[in-house]
C-alpha positions in Angstrom: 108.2 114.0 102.7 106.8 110.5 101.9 104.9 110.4 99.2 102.2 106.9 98.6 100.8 105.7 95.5 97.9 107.5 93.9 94.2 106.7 95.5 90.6 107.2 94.6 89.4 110.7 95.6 86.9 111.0 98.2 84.6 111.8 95.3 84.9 108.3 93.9 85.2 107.0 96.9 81.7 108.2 98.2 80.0 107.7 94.7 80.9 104.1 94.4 79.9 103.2 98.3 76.2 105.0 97.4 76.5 103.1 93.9 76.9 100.0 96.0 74.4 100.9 98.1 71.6 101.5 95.9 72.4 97.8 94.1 72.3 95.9 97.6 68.6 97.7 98.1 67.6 96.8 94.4 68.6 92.8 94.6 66.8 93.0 98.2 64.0 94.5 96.4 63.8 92.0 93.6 64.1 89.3 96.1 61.2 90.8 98.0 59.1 90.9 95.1 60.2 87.2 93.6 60.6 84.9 96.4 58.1 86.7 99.2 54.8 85.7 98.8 52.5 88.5 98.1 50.4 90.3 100.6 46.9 89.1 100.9 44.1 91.2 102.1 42.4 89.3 105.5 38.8 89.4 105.2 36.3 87.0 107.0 33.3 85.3 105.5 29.8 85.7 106.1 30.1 82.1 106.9 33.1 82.8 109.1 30.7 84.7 111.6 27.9 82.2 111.5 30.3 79.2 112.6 31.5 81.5 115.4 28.1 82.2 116.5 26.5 79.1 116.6 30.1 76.9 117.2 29.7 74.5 114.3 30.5 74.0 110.8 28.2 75.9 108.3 28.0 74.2 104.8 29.4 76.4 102.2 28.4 76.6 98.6 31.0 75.3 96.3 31.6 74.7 92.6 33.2 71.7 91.3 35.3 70.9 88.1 35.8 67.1 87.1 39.0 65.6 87.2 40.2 62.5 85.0 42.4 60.6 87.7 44.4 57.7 86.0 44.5 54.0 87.8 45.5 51.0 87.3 42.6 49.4 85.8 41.0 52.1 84.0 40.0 55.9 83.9 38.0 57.1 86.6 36.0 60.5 87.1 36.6 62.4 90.1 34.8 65.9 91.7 37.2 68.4 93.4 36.4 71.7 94.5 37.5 74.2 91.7 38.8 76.8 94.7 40.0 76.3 98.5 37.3 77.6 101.0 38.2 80.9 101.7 38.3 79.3 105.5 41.0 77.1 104.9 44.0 79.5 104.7 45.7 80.9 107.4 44.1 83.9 109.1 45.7 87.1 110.6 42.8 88.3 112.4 40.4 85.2 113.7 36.9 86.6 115.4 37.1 86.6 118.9 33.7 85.0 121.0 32.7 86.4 124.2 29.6 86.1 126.2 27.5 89.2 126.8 24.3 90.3 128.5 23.4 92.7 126.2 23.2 93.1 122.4 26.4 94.4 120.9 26.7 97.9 119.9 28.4 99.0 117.0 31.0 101.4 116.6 31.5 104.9 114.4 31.3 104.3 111.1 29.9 101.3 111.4 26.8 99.7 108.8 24.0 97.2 108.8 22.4 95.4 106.0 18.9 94.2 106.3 19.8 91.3 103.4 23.4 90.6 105.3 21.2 90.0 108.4 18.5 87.8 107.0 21.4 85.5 105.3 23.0 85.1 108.9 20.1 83.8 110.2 19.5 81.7 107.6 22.8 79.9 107.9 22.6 79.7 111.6 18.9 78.3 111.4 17.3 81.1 113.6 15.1 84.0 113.7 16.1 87.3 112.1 15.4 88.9 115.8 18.3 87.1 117.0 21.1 88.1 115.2 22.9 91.2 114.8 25.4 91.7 112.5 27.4 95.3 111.9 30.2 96.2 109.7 32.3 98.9 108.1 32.3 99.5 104.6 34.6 97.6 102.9 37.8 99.0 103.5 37.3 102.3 104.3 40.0 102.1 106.7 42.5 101.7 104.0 40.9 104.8 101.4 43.3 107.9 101.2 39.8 109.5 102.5 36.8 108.7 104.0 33.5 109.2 101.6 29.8 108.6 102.5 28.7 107.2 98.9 28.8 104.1 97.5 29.1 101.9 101.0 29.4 98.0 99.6 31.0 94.9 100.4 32.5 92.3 97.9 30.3 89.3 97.4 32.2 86.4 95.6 30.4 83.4 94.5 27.3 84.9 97.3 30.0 84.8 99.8 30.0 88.5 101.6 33.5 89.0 102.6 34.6 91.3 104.6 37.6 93.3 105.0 37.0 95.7 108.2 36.1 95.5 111.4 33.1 93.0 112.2 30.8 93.0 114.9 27.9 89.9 114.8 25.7 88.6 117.7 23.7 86.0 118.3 20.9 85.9 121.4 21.3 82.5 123.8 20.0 81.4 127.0 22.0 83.1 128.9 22.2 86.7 127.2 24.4 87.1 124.0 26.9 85.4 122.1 29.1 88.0 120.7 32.2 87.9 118.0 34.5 90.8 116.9 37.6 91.3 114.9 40.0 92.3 116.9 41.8 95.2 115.9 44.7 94.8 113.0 48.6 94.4 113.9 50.8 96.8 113.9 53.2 95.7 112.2 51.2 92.8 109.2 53.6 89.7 108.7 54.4 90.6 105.1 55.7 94.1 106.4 57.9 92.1 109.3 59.7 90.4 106.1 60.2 93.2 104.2 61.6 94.8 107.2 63.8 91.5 107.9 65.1 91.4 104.4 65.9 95.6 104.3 67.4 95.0 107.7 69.4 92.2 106.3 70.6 95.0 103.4 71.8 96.7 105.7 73.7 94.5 107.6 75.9 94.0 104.2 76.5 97.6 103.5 77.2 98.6 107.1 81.0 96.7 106.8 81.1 98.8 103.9 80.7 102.0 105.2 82.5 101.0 108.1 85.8 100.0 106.3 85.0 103.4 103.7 84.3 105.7 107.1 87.9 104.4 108.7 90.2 104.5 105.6 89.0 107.7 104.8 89.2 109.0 108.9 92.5 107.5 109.7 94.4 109.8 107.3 92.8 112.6 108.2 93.5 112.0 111.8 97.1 111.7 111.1 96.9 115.1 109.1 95.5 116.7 112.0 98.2 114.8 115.0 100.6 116.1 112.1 99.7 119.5 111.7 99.3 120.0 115.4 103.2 118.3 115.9 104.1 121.2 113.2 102.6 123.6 115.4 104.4 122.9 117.9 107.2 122.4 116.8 108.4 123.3 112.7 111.1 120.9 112.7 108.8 118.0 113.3 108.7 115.3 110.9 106.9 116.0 107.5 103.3 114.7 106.7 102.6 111.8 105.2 101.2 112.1 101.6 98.6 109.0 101.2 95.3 108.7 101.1 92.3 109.6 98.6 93.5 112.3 96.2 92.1 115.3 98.2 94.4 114.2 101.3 97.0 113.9 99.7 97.0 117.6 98.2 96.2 119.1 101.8 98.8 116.9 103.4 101.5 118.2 100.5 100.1 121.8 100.8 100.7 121.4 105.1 104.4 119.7 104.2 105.1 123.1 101.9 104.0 125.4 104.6 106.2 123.3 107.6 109.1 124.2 105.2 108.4 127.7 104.6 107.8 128.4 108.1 111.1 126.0 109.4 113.1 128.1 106.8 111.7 131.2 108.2 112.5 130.2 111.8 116.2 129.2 111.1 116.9 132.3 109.2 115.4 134.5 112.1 117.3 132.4 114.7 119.9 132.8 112.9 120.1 136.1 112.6 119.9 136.3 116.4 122.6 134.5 117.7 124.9 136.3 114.8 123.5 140.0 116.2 124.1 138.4 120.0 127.8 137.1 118.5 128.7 139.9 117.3 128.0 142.7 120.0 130.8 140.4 121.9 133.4 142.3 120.0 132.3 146.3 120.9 131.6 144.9 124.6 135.0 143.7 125.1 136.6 147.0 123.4 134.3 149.1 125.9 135.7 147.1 128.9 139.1 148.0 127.7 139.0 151.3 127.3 137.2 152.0 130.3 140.1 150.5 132.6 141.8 154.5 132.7 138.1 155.8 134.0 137.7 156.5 137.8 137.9 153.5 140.1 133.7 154.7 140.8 132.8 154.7 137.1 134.8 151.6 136.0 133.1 149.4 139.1 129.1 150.2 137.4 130.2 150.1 133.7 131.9 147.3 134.7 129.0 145.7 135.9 126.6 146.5 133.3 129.1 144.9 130.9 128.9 141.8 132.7 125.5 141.8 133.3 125.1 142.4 129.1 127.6 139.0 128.4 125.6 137.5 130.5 122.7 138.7 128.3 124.9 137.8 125.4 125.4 134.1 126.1 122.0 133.1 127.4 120.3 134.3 124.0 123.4 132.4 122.2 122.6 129.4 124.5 118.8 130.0 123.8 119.2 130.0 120.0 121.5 126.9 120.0 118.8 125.0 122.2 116.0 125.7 120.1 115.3 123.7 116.8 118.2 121.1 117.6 116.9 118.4 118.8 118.6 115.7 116.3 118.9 112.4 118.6 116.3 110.9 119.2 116.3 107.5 120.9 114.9 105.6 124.4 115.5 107.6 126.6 114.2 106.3 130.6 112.7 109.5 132.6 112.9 107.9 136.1 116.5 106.8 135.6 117.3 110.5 133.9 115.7 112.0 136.8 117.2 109.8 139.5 120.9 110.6 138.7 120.1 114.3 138.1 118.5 114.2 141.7 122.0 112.5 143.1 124.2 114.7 141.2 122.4 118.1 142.7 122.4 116.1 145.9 125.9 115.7 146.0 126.8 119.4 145.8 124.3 120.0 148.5 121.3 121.5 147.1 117.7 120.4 148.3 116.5 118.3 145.8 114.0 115.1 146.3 113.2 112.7 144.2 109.1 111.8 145.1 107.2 109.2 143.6 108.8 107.9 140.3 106.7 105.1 138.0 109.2 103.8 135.2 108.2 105.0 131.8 110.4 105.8 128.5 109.6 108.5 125.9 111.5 108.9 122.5 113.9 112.3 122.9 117.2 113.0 122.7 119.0 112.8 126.4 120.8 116.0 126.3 118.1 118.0 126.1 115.9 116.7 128.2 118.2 116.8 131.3 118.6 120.4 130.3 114.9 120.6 130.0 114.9 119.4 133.7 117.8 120.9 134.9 116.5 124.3 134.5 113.4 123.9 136.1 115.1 122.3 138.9 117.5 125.6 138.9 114.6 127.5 138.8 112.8 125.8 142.0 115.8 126.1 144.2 116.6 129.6 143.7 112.8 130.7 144.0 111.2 128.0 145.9 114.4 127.2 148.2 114.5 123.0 147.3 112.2 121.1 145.0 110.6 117.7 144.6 110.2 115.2 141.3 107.5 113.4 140.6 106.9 111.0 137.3 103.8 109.2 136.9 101.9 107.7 133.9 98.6 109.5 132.7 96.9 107.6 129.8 100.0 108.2 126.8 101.6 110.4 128.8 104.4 110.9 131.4 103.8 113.3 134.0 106.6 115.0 135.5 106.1 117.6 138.4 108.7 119.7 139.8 107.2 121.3 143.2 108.9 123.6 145.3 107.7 125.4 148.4 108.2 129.3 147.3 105.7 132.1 147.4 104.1 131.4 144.2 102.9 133.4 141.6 99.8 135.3 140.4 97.5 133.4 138.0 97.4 135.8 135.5 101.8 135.8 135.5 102.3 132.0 135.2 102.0 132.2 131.1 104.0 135.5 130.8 106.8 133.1 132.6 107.5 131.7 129.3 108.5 134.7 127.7 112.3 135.4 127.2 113.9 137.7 129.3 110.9 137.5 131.7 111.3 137.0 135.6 109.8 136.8 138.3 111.7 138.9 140.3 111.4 142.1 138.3 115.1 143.3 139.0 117.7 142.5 136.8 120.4 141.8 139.7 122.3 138.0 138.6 122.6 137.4 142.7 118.3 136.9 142.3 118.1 134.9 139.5 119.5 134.6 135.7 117.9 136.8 133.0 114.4 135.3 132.1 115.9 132.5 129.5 115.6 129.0 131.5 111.4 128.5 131.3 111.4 129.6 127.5 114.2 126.8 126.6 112.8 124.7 128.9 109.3 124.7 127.4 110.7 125.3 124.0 112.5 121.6 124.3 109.2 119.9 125.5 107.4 121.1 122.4 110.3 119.9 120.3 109.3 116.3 122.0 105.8 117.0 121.3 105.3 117.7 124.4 103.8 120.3 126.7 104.8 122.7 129.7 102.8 124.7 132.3 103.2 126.4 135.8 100.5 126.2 138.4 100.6 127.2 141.4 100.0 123.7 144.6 97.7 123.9 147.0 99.3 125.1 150.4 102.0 127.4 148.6 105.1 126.9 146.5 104.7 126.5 142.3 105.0 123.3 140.5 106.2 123.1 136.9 104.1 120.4 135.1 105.8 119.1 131.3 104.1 116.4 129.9 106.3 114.1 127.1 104.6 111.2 125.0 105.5 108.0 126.1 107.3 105.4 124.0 105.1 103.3 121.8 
């Protein structure tokens, strides 16, 4: 067990990322508010409407203040406008001018005013017949609700300015000159940099929560490729303990549990290979006393004796292969399976060697050739000859070992595994051993964190697939 220094708990951890949070947003908001410009409300002038009408400049009514401007011989008085015209800053929503045969025609909710009228026409210099001029109340757009009361429009120094839509025309030659304000942006400019500056914000914190999100996930993923190693296999290396304080309890909790359980395992293994041990010792008194018995009795008690050593030693070498597997070190898989394919071929049994891609996996060499070994001893006594295959699928090696035999059903390919389980149903030793190779087999590839299933190939015969991680 490897035990890190203390952290912050994901408690912390999370309050002080939302802490962070929440300042970023409130220096973006006092940045908004200091060096952004206010929001001001468009509007256009009654004089704004006249000069679109009629196409030229309309004087406007000003007041003046007097300015004392210093020179170089003397003091000199100066007029200046006391306020900008209204026209002069930049608008959001100029009135568009078209040319129309008719009148214009005003739209829901829009008012007239006899006195707005008569002005126009006085600024433009023609008859009050020839002008039109509609509005909506000022504002109304922008009330929580619409009411039907009080409909004005704000009038600063006589200027009527105003805020909503505005539809004027003016009667020409040729039909109508007509202007409208055209209908407001979606999005106003002052709303695209407050949406800059909050998408700014959260282009700091995102890093952030990035680098929280992955020091906080990376521990629990290797709790969880821990904890499904100790499933597999209880004498797999013990957890890690780092990470915030939570973690670290659940990963010390798992590590107390993978001990229990491996001390559980041992004793029970244990305890198996003593019982198969010591039932050597009233076997081999039963064989001696039954050497006075008829020649026809001794020959089948005979046989059952052997056929219970046999029993014997295969659970003795079942125990002694599980939970043993203390070397670990490089170990090639096409140059393991190569020379265990020459060494069968030698004694003349049918074994291939197929396709082969070079790949390494950690393991210790002994067992792995036994892991193989038996599966190639299975294929050749139910398949009749077998063929090896390695190749490489993502992190893992692939290794297929195909024979050519009857198969199985589907539903019996798991129940395989099981010790003391056959496929041929009799217990005869000239069919087969006693049911013990697949279980140490697959017993071995989850002790390399591996995996091992039968399936049936397409055409006939049955392939065992194992599956090993491959060297980092």
């Amino acid at each position: 067990m490897i035990a890190r220094g203390p952290g912050l708990s994901i408690f912390w951890q999370t309050l002080l990322l939302l802490l962070a949070s929440i300042a970023v947003v409130f220096v973006v908001t006092v940045a908004l508010f200091v060096w952004s410009p206010p929001p001001r409300p468009d509007f256009n002038s009654l004089s704004d409407i006249a000069e679109a009408l009629s196409g030229r400049r309309i004087p406007r009514e000003r007041s003046w203040k007097v300015l004392v401007v210093p020179r170089d011989e003397g003091r000199h008085l100066q007029l200046r406008p006391e306020r900008p015209d209204f026209e002069e800053r930049q608008r959001e929503r100029r009135l568009s001018v078209v040319e129309h045969p008719a009148p214009p025609v005003p739209d829901r909710d829009m008012v007239s005013s006899p006195a707005f009228s008569i002005r126009l026409a006085d600024r433009i210099g023609v008859p009050v017949d020839d002008v039109r001029l509609y509005f909506e109340p000022d504002q109304s757009s922008n009330l929580p609700f619409r009411t039907r009361g009080d409909r004005r429009v704000i009038v600063r120094r006589g200027e009527p300015l105003f805020f909503d839509t505005v539809v004027a025309g003016l009667r020409t030659e040729s039909g109508w000159r007509v202007v409208r304000t055209p209908p407001r942006a979606w999005i106003a400019p002052w709303q695209k940099r407050a949406l800059m500056l909050f998408g700014i914000s959260l282009l700091v914190v995102i890093p952030f929560a990035w680098f929280f999100a992955r020091a906080l996930a990376k521990p629990i993923r290797r709790i969880a490729d821990a904890a499904d190693r100790m499933g597999a296999n209880p004498q797999a290396p013990l957890i890690t303990e780092e990470g915030p304080a939570e973690l670290r309890v659940t990963a010390h909790a798992l590590n107390r549990m993978q001990q229990r359980l491996s001390a559980y395992l041992t004793e029970r293994t244990n305890m198996i290979g003593a019982i198969a041990h010591d039932l050597r010792t009233p076997l081999a008194r039963i064989a001696f006393r039954i050497e006075t018995a008829p020649d026809e009795m001794r020959e089948k008690v005979q046989g059952d004796i052997e056929q219970m050593r046999a029993m014997i030693a295969a659970t003795i070498s079942f125990v002694r292969a599980t939970g043993t597997v203390n070397r670990i070190e490089p170990v090639a898989l096409d140059r393991l399976l190569g020379d265990l394919a020459a060494a069968e071929e030698e004694v003349g049994r049918p074994v291939a060697l197929g396709p082969v891609e070079p790949v390494e996996v950690d393991g210790d060499p002994m067992a792995l050739r036994r892991l193989f070994q038996n599966l190639v001893d299975n294929g050749v006594a139910y398949g009749g000859g077998v063929e090896i295959a390695v190749a490489r699928h993502g992190d893992e090696a692939e290794i297929r070992i195909s024979d050519r035999g009857p198969g199985l059903p589907e539903r019996q390919l798991e129940a395989m595994f099981q010790p003391f389980e056959r496929g041929e149903p009799s217990r005869n030793r000239a069919t087969g051993g006693i049911g013990l190779g697949l279980s140490i087999a697959r017993a071995i590839a989850q002790e390399h964190g591996g995996s091992l299933v039968l399936a049936n190939r397409i055409g006939g015969g049955l392939e065992a697939i194992c599956r090993l991680p491959i060297r980092s």
